[in-house]
VOLOVEX-328783 format. One line per field, with one value per residue: residue number from 1; x, y, z of N, C-alpha, C in turn. Coordinates in nm, 2 decimals. Layout:
VOLOVEX-328783
nr <- NUM|... .
n.X <- X|... .
n.Y <- Y|... .
n.Z <- Z|... .
ca.X <- X|... .
ca.Y <- Y|... .
ca.Z <- Z|... .
c.X <- X|... .
c.Y <- Y|... .
c.Z <- Z|... .
//
This chain:
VOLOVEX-328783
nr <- 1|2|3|4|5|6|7|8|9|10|11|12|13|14|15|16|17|18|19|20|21|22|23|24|25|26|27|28|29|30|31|32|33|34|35|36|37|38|39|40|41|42|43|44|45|46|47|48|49|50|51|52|53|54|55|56|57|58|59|60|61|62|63|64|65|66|67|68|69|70|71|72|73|74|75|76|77|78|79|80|81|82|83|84|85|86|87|88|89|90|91|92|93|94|95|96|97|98|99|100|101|102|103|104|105|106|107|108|109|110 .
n.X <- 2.75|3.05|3.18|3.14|3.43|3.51|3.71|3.85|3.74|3.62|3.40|3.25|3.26|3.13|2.88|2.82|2.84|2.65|2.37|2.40|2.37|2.13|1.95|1.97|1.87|1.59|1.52|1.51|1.30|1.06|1.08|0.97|0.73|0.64|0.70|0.54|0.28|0.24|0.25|0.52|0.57|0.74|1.00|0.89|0.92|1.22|1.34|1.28|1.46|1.68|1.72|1.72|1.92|2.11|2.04|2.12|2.42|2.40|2.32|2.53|2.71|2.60|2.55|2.82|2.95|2.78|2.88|3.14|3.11|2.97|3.22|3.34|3.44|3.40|3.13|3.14|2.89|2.68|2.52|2.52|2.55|2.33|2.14|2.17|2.16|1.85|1.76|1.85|1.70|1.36|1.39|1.42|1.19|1.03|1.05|0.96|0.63|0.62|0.69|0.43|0.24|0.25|0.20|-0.06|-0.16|-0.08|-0.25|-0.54|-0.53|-0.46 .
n.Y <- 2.51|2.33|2.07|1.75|1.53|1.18|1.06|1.21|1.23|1.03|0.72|0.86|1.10|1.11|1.00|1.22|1.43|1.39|1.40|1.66|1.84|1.75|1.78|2.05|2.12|2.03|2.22|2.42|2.39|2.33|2.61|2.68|2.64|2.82|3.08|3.07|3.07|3.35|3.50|3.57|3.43|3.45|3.41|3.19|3.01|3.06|2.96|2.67|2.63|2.68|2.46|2.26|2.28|2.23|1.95|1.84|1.83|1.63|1.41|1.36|1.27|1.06|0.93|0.90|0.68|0.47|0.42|0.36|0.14|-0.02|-0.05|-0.22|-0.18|-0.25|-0.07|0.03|-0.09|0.14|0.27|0.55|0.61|0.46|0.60|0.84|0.82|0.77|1.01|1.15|0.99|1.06|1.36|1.41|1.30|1.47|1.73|1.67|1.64|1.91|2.07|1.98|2.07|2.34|2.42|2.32|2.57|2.76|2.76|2.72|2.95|3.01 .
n.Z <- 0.33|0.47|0.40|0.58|0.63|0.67|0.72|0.89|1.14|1.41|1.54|1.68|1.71|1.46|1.47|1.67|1.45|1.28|1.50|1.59|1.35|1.21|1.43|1.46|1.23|1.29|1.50|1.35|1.12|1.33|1.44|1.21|1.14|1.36|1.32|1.11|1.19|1.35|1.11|0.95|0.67|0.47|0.62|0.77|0.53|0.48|0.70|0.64|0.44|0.50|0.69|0.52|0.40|0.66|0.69|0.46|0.50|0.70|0.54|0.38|0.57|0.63|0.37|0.34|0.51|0.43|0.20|0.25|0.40|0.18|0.03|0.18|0.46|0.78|0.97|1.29|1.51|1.79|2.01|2.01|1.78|1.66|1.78|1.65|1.40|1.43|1.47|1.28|1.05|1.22|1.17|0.91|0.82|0.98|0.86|0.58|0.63|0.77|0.59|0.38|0.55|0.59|0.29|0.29|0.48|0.33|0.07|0.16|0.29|0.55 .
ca.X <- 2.82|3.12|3.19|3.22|3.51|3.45|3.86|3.91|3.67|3.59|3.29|3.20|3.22|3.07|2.75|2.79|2.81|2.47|2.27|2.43|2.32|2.01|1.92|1.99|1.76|1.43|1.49|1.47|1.13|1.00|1.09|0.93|0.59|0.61|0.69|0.42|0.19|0.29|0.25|0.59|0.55|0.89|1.09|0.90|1.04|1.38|1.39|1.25|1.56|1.80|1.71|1.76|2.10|2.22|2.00|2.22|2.52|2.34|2.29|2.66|2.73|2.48|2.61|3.00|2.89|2.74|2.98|3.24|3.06|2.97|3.36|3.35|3.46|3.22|3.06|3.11|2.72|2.70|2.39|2.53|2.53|2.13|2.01|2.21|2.05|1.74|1.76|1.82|1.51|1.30|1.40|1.35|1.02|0.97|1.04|0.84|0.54|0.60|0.63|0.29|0.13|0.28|0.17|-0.19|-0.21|-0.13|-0.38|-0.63|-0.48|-0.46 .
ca.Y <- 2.45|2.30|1.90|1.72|1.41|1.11|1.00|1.29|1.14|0.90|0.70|0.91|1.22|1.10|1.04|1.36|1.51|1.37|1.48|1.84|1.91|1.71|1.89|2.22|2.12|2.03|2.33|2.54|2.32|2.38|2.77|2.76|2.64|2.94|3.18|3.10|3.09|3.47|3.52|3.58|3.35|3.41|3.35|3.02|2.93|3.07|2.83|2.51|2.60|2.64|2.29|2.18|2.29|2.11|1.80|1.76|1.77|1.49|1.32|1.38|1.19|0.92|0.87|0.83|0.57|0.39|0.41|0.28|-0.01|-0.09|-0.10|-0.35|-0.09|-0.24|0.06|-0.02|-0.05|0.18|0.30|0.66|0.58|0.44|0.74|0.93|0.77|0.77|1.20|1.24|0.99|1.16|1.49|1.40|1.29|1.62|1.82|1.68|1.70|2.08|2.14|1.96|2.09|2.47|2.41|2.37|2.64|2.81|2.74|2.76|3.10|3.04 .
ca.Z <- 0.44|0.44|0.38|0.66|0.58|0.82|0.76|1.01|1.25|1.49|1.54|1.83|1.62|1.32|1.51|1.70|1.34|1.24|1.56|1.57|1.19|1.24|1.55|1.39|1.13|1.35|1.53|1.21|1.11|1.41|1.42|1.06|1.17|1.48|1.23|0.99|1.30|1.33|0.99|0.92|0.52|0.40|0.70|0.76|0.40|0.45|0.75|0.56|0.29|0.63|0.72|0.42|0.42|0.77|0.65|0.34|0.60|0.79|0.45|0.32|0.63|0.61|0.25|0.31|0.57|0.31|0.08|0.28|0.42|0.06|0.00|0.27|0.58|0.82|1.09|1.46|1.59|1.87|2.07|2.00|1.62|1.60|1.81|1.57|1.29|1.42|1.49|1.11|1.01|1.22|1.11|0.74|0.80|1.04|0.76|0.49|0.72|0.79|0.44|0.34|0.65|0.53|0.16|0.29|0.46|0.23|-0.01|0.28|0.33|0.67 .
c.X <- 2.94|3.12|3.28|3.33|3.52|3.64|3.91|3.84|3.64|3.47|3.25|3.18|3.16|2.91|2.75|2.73|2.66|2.39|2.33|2.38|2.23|1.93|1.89|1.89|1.60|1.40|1.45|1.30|1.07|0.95|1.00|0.78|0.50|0.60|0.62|0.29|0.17|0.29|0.39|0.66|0.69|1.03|1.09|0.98|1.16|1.40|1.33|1.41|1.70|1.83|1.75|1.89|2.20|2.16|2.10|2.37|2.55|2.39|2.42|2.71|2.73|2.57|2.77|3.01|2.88|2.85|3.11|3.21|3.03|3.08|3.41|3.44|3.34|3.22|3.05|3.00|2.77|2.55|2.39|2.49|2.36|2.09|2.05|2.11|1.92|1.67|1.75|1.70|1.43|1.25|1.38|1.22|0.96|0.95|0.97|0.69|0.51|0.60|0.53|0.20|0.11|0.18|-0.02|-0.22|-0.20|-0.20|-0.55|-0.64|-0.49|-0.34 .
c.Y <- 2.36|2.14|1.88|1.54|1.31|1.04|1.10|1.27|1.04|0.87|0.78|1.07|1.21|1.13|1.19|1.51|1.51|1.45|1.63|1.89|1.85|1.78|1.97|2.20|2.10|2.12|2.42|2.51|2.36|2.55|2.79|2.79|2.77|3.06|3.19|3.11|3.24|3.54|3.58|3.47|3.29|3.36|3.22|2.94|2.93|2.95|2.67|2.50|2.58|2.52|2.25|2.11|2.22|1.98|1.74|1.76|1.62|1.37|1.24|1.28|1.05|0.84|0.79|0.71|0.47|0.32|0.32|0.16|-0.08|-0.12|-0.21|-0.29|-0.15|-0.10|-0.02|0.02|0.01|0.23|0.46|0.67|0.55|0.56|0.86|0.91|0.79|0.97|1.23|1.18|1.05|1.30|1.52|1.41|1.41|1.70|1.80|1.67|1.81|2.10|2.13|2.03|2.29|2.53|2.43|2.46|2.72|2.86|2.73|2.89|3.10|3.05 .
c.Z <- 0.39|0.42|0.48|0.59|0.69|0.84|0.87|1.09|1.33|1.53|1.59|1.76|1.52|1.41|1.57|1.59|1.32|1.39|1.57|1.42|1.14|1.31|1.54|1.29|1.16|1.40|1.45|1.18|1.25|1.44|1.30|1.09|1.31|1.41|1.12|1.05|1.30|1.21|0.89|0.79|0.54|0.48|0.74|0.65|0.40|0.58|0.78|0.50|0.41|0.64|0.66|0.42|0.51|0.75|0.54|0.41|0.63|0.69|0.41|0.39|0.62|0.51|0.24|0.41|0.52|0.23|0.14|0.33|0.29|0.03|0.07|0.39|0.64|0.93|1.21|1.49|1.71|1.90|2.03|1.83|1.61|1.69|1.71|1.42|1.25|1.43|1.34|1.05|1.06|1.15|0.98|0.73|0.85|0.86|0.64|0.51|0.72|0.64|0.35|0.40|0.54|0.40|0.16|0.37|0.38|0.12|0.06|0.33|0.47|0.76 .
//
């Protein structure tokens, strides 16, 4: 995926960034756990590694955030920003959940 850059952004899009490629990534986790329900293995795994993929978006995000408030940029708090925030913790935690839960079934073979 491509890198998103937050100097072409505005608050209001930054956070939009994070829950759109957050979002996209619970959906996937979720899809994974229906598709391994269905016994369809390898597609639950291909969409763990999907996730992955719009999580490290999220992150990319997350990070240049960081980064620029560490330079001393401060981040306008916004209500749109913490539920943004809070869509990509979740969704981290989602996903390393589903891929514990996954892990034992499969060693359960079930």
């Amino acid at each position: 995926m491509e890198k998103v850059l937050l100097e072409n952004l505005t608050q209001e899009q930054i956070g939009f960034q994070l829950i759109l490629h957050s979002g996209t990534a619970r959906s996937k986790i979720i899809q994974s756990l229906r598709e391994y329900r269905k016994r369809n293995i390898e597609e639950a795994e291909n969409l763990i590694k999907e996730a992955e993929n719009d999580l490290q978006v999220s992150h990319d995000i997350h990070f240049q955030m960081i980064q620029k408030e560490a330079g001393g940029e401060k981040t306008e708090f916004s209500l749109l920003l913490l539920h943004a925030e809070d869509h990509l913790m979740s969704t981290l935690t989602m996903k390393e959940l589903v891929k514990e839960i996954l892990e034992i079934f499969k060693e359960k073979n079930l």
